[in-house]
PyMOL commands that place a pseudoatom at each C-alpha (Angstrom):
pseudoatom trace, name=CA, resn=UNK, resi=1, chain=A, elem=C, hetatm=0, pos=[51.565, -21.027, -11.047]
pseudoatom trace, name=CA, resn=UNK, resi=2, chain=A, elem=C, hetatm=0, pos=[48.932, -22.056, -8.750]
pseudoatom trace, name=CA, resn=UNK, resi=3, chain=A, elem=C, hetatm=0, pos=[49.660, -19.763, -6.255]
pseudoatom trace, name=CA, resn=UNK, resi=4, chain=A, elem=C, hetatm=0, pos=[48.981, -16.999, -8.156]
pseudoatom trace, name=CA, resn=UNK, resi=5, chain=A, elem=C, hetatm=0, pos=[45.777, -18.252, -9.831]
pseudoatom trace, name=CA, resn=UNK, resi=6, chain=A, elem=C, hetatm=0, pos=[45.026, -19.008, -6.528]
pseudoatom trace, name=CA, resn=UNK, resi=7, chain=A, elem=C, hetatm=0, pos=[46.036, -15.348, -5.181]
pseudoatom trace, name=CA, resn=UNK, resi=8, chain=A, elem=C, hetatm=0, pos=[44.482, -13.967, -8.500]
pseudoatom trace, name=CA, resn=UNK, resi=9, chain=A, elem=C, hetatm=0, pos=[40.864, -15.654, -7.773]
pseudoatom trace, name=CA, resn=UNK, resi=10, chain=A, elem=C, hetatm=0, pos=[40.671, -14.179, -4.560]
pseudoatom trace, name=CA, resn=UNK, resi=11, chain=A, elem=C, hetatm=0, pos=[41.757, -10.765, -5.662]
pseudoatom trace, name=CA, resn=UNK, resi=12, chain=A, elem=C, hetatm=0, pos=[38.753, -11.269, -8.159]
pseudoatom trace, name=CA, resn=UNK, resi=13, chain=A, elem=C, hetatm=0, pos=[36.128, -12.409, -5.431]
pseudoatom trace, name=CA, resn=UNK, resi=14, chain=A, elem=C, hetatm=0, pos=[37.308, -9.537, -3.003]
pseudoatom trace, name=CA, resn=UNK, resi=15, chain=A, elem=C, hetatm=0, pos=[36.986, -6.807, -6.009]
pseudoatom trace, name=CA, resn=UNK, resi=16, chain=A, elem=C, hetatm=0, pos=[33.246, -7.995, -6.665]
pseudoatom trace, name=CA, resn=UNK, resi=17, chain=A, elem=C, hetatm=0, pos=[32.199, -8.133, -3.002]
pseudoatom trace, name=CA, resn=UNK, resi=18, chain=A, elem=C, hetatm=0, pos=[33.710, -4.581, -2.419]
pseudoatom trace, name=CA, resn=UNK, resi=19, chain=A, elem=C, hetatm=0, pos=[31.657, -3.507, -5.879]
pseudoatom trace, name=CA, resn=UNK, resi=20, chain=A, elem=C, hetatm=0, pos=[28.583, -5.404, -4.546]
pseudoatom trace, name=CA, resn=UNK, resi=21, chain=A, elem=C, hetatm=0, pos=[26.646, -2.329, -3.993]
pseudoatom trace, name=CA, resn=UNK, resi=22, chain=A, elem=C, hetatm=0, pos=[24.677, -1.826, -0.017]
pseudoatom trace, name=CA, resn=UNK, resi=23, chain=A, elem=C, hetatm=0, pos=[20.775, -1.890, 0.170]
pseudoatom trace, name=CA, resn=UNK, resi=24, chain=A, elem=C, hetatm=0, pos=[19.441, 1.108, -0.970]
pseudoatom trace, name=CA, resn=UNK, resi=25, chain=A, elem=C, hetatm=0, pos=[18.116, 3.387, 1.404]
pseudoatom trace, name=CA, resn=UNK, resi=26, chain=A, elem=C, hetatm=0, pos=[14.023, 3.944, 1.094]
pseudoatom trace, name=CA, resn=UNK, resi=27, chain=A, elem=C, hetatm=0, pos=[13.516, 6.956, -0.707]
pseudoatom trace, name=CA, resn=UNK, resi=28, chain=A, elem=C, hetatm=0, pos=[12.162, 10.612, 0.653]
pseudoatom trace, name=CA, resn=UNK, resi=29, chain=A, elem=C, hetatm=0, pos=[9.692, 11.987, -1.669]
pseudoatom trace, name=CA, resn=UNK, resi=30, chain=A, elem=C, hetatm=0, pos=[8.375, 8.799, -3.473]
pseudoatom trace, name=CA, resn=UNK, resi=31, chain=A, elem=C, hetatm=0, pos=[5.538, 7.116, -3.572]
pseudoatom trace, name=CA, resn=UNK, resi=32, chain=A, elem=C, hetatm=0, pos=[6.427, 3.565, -2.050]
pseudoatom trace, name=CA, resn=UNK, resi=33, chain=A, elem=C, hetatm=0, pos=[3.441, 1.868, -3.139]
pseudoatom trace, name=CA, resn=UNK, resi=34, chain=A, elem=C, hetatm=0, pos=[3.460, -0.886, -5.279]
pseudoatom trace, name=CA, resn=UNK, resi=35, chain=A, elem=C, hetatm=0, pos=[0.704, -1.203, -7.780]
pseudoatom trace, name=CA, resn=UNK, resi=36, chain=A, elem=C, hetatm=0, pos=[-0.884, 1.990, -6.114]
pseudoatom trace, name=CA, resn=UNK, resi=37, chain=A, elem=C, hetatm=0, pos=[-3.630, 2.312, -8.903]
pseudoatom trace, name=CA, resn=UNK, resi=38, chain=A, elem=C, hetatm=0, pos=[-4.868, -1.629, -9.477]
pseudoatom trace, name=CA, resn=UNK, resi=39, chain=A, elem=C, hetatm=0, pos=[-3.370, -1.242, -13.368]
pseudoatom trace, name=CA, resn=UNK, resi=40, chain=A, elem=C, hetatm=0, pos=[-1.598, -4.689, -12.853]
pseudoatom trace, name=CA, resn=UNK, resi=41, chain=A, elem=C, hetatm=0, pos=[-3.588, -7.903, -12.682]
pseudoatom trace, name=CA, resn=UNK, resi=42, chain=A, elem=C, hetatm=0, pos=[-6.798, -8.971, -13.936]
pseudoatom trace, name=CA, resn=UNK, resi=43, chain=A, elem=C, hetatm=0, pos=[-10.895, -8.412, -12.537]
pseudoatom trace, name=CA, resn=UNK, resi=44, chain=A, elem=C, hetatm=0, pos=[-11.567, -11.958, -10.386]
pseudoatom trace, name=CA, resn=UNK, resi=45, chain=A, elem=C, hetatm=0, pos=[-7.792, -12.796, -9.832]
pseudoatom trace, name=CA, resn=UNK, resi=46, chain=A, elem=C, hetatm=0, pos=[-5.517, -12.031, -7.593]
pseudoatom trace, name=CA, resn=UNK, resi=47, chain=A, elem=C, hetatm=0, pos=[-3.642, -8.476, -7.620]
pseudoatom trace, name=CA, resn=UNK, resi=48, chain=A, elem=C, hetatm=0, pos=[-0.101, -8.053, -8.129]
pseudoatom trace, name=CA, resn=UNK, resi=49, chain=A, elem=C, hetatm=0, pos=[2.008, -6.806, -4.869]
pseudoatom trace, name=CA, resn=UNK, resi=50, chain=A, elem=C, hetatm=0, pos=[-0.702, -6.844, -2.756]
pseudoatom trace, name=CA, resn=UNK, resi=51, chain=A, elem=C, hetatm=0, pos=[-1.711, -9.620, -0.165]
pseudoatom trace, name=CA, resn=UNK, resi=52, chain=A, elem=C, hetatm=0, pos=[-6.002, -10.468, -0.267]
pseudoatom trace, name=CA, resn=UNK, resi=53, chain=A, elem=C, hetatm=0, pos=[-8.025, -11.224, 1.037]
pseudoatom trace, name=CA, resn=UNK, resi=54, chain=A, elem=C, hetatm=0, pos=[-12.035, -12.657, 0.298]
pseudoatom trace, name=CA, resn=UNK, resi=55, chain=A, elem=C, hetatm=0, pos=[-12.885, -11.193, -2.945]
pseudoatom trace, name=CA, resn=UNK, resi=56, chain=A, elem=C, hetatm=0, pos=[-10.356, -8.098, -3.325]
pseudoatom trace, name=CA, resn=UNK, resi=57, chain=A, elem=C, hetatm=0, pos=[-9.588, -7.898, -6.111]
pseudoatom trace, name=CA, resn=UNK, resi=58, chain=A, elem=C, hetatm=0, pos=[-9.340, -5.289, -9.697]
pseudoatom trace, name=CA, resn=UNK, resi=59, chain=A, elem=C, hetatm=0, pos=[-12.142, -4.129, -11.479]
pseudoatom trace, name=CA, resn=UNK, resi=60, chain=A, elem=C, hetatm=0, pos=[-12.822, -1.807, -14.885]
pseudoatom trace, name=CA, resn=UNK, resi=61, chain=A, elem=C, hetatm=0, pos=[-14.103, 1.241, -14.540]
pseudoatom trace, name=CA, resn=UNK, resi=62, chain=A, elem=C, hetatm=0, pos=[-17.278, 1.737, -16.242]
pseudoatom trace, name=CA, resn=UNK, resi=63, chain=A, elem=C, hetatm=0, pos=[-18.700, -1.962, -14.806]
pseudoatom trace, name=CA, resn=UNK, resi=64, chain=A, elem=C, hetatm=0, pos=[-21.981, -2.061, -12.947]
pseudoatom trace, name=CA, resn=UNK, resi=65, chain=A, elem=C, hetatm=0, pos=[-22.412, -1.109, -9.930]
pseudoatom trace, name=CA, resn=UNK, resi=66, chain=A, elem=C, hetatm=0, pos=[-18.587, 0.534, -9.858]
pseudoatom trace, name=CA, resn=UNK, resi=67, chain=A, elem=C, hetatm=0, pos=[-17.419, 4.621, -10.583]
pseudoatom trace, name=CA, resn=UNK, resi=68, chain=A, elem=C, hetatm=0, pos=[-17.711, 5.234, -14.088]
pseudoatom trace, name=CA, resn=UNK, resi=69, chain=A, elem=C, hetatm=0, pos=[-15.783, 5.661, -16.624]
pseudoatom trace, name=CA, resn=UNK, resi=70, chain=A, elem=C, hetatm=0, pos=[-15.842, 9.731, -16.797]
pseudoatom trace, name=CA, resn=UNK, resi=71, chain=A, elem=C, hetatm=0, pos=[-14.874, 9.645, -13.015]
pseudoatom trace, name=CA, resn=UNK, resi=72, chain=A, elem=C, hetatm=0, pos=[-12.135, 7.236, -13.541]
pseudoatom trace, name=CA, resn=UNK, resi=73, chain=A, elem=C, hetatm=0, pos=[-10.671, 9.875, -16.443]
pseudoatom trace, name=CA, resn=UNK, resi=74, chain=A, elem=C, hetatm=0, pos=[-11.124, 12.965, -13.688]
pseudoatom trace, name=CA, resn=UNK, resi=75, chain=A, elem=C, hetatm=0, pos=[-8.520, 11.352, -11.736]
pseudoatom trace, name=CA, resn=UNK, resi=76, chain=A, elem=C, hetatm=0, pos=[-6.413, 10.463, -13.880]
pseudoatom trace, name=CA, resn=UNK, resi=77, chain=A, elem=C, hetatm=0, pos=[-7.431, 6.732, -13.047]
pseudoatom trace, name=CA, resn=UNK, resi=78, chain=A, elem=C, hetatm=0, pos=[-6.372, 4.638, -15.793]
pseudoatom trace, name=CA, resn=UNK, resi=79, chain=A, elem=C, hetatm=0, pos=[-8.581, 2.108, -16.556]
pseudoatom trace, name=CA, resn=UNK, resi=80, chain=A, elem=C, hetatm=0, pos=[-8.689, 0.241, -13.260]
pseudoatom trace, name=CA, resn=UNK, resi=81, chain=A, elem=C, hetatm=0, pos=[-9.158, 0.578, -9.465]
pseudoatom trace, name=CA, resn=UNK, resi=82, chain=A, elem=C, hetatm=0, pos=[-9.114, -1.756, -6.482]
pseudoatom trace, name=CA, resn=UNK, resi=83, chain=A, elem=C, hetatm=0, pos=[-12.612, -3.436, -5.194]
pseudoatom trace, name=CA, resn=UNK, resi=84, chain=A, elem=C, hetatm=0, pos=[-13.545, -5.450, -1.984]
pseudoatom trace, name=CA, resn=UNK, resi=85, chain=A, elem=C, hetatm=0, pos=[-15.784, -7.092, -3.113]
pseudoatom trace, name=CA, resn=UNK, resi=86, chain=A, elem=C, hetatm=0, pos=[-19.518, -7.933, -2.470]
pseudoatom trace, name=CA, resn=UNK, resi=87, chain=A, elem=C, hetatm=0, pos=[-20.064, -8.852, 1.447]
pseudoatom trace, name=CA, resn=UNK, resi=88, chain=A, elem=C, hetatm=0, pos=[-18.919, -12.188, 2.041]
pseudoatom trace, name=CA, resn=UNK, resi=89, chain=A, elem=C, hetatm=0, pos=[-21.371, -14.579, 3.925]
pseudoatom trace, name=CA, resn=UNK, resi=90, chain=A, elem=C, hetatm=0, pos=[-19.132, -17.151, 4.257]
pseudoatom trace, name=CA, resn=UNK, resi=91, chain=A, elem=C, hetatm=0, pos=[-16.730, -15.557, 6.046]
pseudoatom trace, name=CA, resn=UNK, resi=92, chain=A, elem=C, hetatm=0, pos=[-18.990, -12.761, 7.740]
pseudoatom trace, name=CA, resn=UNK, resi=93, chain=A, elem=C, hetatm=0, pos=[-15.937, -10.490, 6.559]
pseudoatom trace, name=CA, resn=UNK, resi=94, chain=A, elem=C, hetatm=0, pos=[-15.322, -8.349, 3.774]
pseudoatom trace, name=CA, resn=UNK, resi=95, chain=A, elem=C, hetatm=0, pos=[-12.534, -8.343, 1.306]
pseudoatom trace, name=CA, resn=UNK, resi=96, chain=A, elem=C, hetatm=0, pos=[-9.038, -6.649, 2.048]
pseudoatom trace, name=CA, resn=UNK, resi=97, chain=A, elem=C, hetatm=0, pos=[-5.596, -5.529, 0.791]
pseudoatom trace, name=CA, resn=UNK, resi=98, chain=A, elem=C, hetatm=0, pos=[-2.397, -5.558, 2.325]
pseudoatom trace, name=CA, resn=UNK, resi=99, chain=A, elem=C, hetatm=0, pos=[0.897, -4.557, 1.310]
pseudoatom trace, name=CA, resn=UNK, resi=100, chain=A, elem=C, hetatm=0, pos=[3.569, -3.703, 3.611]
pseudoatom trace, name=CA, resn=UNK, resi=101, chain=A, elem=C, hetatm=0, pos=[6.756, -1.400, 2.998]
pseudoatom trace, name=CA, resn=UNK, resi=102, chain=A, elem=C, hetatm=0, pos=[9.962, -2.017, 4.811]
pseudoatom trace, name=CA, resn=UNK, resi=103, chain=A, elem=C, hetatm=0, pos=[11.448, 0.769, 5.429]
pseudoatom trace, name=CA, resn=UNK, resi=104, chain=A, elem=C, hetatm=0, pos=[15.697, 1.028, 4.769]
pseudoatom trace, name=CA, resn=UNK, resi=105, chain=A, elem=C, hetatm=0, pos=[18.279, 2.159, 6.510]
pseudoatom trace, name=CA, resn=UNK, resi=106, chain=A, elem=C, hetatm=0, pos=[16.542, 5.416, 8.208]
pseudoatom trace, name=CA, resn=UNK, resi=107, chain=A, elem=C, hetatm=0, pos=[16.355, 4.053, 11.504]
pseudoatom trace, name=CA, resn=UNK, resi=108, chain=A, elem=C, hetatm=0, pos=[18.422, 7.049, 12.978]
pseudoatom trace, name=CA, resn=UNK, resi=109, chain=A, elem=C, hetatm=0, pos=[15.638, 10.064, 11.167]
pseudoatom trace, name=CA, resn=UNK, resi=110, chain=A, elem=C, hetatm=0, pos=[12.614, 8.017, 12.251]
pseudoatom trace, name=CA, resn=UNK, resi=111, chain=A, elem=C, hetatm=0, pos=[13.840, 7.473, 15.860]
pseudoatom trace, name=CA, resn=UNK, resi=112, chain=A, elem=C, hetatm=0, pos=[14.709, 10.779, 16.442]
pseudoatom trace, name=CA, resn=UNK, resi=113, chain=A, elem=C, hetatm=0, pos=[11.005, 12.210, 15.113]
pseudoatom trace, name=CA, resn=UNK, resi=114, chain=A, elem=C, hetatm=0, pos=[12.441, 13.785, 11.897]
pseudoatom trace, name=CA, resn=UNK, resi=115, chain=A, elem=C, hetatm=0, pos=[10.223, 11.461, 9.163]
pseudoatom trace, name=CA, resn=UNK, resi=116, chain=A, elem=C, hetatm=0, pos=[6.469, 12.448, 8.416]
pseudoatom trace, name=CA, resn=UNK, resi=117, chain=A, elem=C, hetatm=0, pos=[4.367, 10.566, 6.278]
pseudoatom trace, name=CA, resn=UNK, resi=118, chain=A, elem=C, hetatm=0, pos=[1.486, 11.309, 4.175]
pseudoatom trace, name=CA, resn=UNK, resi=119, chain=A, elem=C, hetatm=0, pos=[-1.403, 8.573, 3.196]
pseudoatom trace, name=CA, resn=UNK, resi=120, chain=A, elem=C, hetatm=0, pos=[-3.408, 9.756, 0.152]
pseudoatom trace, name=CA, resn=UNK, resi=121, chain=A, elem=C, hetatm=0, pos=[-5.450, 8.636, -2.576]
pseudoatom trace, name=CA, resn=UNK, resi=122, chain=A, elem=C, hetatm=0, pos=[-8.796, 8.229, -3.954]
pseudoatom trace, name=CA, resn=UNK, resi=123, chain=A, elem=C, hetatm=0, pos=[-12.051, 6.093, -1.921]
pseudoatom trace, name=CA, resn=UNK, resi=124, chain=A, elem=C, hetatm=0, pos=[-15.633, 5.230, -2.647]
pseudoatom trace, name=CA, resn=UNK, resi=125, chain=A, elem=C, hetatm=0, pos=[-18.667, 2.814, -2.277]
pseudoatom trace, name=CA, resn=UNK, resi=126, chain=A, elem=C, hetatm=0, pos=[-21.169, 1.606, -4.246]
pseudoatom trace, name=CA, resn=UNK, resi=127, chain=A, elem=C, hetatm=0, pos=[-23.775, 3.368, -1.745]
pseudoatom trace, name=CA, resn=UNK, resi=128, chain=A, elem=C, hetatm=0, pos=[-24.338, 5.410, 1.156]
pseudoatom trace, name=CA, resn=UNK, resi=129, chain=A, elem=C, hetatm=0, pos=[-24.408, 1.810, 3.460]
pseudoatom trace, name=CA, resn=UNK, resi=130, chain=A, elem=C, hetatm=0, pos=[-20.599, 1.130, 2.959]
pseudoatom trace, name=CA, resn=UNK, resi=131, chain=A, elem=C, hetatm=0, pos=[-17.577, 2.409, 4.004]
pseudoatom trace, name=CA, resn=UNK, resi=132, chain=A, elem=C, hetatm=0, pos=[-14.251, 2.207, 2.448]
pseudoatom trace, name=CA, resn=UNK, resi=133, chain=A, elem=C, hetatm=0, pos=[-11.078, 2.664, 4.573]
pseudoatom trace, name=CA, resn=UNK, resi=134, chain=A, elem=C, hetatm=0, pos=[-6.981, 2.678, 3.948]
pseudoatom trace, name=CA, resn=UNK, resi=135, chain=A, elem=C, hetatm=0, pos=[-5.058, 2.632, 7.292]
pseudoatom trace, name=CA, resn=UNK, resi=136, chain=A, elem=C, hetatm=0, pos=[-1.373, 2.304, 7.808]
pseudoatom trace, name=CA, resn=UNK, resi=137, chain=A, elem=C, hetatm=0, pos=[-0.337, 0.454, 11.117]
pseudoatom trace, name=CA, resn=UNK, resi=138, chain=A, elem=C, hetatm=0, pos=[3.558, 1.262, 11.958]
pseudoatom trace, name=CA, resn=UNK, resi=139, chain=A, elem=C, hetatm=0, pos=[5.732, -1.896, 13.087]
pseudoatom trace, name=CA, resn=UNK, resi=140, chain=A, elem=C, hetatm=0, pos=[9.023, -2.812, 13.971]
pseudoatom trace, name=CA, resn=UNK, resi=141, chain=A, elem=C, hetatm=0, pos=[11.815, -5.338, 12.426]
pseudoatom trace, name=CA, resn=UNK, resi=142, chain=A, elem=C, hetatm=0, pos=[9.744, -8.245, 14.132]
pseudoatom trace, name=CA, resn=UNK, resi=143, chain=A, elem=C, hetatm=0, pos=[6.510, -6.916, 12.752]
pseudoatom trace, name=CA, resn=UNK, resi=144, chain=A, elem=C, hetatm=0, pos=[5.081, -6.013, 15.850]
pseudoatom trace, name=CA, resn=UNK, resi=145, chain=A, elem=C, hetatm=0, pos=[2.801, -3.007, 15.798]
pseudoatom trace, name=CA, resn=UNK, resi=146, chain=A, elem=C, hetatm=0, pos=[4.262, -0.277, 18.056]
pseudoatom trace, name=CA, resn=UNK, resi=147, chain=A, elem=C, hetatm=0, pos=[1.324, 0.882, 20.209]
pseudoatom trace, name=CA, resn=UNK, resi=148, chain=A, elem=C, hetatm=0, pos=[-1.789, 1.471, 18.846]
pseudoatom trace, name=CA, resn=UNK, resi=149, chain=A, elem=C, hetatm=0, pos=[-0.729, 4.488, 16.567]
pseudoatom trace, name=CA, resn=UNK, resi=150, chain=A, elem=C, hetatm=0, pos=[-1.835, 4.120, 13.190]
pseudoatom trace, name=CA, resn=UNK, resi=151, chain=A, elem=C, hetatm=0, pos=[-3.031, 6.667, 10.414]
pseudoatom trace, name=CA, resn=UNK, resi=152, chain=A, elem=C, hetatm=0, pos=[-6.230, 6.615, 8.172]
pseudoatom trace, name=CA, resn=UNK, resi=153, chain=A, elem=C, hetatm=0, pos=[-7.681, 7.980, 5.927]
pseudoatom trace, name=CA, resn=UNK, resi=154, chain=A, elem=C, hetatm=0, pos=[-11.875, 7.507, 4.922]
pseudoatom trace, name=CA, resn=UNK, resi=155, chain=A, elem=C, hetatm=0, pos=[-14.207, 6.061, 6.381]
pseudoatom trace, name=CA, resn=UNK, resi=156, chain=A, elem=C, hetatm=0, pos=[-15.964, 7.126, 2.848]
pseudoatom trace, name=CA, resn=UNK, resi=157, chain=A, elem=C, hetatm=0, pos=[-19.546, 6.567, 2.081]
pseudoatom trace, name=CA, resn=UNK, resi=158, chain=A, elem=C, hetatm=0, pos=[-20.712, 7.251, -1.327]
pseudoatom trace, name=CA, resn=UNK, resi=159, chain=A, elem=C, hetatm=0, pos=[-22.918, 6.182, -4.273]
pseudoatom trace, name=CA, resn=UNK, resi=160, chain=A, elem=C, hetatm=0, pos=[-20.730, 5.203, -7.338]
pseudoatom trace, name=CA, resn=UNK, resi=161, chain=A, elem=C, hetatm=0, pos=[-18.284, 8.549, -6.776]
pseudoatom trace, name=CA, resn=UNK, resi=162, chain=A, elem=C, hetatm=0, pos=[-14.564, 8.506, -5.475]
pseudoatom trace, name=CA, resn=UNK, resi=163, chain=A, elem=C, hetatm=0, pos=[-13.320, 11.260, -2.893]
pseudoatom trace, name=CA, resn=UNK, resi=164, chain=A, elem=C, hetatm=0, pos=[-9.945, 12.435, -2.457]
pseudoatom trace, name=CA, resn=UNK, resi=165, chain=A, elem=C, hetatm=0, pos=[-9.020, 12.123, 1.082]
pseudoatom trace, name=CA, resn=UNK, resi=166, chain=A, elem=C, hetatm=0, pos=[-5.624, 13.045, 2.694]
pseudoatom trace, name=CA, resn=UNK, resi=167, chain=A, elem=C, hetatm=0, pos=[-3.430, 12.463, 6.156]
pseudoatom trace, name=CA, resn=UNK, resi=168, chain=A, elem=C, hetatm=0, pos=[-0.222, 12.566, 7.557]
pseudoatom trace, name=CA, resn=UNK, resi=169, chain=A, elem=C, hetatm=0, pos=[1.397, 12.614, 11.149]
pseudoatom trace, name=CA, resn=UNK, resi=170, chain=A, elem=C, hetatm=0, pos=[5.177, 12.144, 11.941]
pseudoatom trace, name=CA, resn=UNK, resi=171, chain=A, elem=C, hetatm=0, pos=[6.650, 8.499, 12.058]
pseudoatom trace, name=CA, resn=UNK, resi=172, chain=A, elem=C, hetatm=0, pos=[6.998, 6.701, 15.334]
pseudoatom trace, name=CA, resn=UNK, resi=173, chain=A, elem=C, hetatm=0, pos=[10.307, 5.885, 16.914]
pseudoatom trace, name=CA, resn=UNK, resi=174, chain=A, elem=C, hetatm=0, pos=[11.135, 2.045, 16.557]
pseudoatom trace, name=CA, resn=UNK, resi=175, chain=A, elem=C, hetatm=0, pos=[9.114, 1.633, 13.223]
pseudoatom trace, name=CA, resn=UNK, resi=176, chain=A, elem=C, hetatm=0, pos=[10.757, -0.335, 10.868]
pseudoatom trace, name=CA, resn=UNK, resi=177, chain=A, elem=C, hetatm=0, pos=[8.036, -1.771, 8.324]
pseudoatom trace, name=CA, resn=UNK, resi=178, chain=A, elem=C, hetatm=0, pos=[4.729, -0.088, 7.196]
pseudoatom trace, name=CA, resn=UNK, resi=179, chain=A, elem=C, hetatm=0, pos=[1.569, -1.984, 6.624]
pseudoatom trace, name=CA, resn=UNK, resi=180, chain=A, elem=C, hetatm=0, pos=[-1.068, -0.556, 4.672]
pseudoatom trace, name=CA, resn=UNK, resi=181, chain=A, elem=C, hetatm=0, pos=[-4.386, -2.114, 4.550]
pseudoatom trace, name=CA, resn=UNK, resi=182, chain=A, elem=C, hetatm=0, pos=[-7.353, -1.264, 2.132]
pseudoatom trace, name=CA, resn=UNK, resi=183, chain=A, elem=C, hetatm=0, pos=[-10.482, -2.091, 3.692]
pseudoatom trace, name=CA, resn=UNK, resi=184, chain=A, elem=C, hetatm=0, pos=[-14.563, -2.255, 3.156]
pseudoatom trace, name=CA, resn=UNK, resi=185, chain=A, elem=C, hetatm=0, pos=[-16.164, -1.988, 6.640]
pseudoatom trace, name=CA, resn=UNK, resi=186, chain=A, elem=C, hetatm=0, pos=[-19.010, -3.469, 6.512]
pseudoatom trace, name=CA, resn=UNK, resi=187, chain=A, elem=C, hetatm=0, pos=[-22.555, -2.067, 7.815]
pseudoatom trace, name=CA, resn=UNK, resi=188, chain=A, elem=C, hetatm=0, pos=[-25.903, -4.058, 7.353]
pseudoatom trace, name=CA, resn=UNK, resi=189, chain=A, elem=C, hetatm=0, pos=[-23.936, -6.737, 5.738]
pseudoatom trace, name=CA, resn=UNK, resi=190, chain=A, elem=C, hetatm=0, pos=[-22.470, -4.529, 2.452]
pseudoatom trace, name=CA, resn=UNK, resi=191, chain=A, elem=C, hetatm=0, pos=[-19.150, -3.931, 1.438]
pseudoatom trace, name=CA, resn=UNK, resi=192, chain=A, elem=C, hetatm=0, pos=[-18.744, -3.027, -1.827]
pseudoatom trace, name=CA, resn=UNK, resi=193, chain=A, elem=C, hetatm=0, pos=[-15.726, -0.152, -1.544]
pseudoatom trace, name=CA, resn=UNK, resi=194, chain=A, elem=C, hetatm=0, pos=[-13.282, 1.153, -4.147]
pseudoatom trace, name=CA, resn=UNK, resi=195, chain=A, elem=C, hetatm=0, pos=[-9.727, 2.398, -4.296]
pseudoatom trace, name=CA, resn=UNK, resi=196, chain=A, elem=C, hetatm=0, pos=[-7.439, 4.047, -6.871]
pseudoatom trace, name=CA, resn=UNK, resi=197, chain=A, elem=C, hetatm=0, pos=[-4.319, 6.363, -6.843]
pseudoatom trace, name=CA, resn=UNK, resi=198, chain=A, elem=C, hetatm=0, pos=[-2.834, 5.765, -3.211]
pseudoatom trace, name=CA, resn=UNK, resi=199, chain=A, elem=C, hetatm=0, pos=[0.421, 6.958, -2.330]
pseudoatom trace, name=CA, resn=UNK, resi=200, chain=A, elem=C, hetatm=0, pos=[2.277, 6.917, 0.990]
pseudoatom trace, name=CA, resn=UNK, resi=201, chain=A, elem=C, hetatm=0, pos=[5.406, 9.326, 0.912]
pseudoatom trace, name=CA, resn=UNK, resi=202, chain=A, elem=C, hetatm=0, pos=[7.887, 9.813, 3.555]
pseudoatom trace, name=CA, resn=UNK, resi=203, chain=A, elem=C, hetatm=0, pos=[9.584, 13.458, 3.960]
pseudoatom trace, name=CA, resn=UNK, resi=204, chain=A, elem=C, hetatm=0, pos=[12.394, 14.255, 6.211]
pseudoatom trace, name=CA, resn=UNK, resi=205, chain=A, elem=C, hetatm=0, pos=[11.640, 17.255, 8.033]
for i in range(1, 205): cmd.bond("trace and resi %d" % i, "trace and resi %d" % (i + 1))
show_as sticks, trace
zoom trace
């Protein structure tokens, strides 16, 4: 009798390990951003998925000093969009997002140059003085950048508006992990830049 509730528990284990099912593969055609239009999370606090850094963080469309609510309806913004930030003396810096994207089981398509990917979405500044930037540095399964390639999109200057900006380039061989960065650059001490509606899409070609 114990034998076979012995042989019959093992049968059981073996039947869910073989039903277990294998890490999906990242998806072709998808956005894989998380959060990409600041909807989660609250103006002040922290913002869901993304790392920060400073004073990133949400804010309503329609508040001072920040695209208003008519351009936030043009894009099909929802009521939210990502902000650095005012300049930060403290840390002679301005505020940042991060969010990186590991990248499943298409080691094979990127190393043999068949995966291109596309950075989009939406960037502004409060005025002409700042610049808003989203690059995308490629690194491997250590998270080690591979070479200096990276791809951008802005630098945007602009005074309360958002601009659609747009780039892509194919994948290089030994990336394994994407990091995308949202970024105010600052000039004469201003940051003050704006995000909403990023994507980042892989395609095999």
């Amino acid at each position: 009798m114990r034998l076979l509730a012995n042989t019959f528990i093992i049968a059981a284990a073996c039947s869910l390990a073989a039903a277990a099912p294998a890490s999906a593969a990242t998806a072709y055609g998808e956005n894989l951003l998380k959060n990409p239009g600041a909807e989660s999370g609250d103006p002040g606090a922290s913002v869901p998925r993304w790392e920060t850094d400073t004073d990133f963080t949400v804010v309503p469309y329609g508040s001072p000093g920040v695209p208003s609510l008519k351009q936030g309806k043009s894009i099909d913004g929802g009521k939210q969009l990502f902000s650095t930030g005012p300049y930060s003396m403290n840390f002679d810096a301005c505020g940042l997002g991060i969010q990186y994207i590991k990248i499943k089981q298409r080691n094979k398509d990127i190393d043999s140059g068949k995966v291109r990917i596309t950075l989009q979405g939406y960037l502004g500044t409060k005025s002409i003085s700042d610049q808003a930037t989203v690059t995308i540095q490629f690194r491997d399964g250590n998270n080690h950048q591979v070479g200096s390639k990276q791809l951008t999109i802005g630098p945007v200057s602009t005074a309360g508006k958002l601009l659609e900006d747009t780039a892509s380039r194919t994948v290089p061989d030994g990336t394994r992990i994407l990091r995308v960065q949202l970024l105010g650059n600052p000039v004469e001490q201003t940051c003050d830049a704006f995000f909403d509606n990023l994507s980042v899409v892989l395609e095999l070609r």
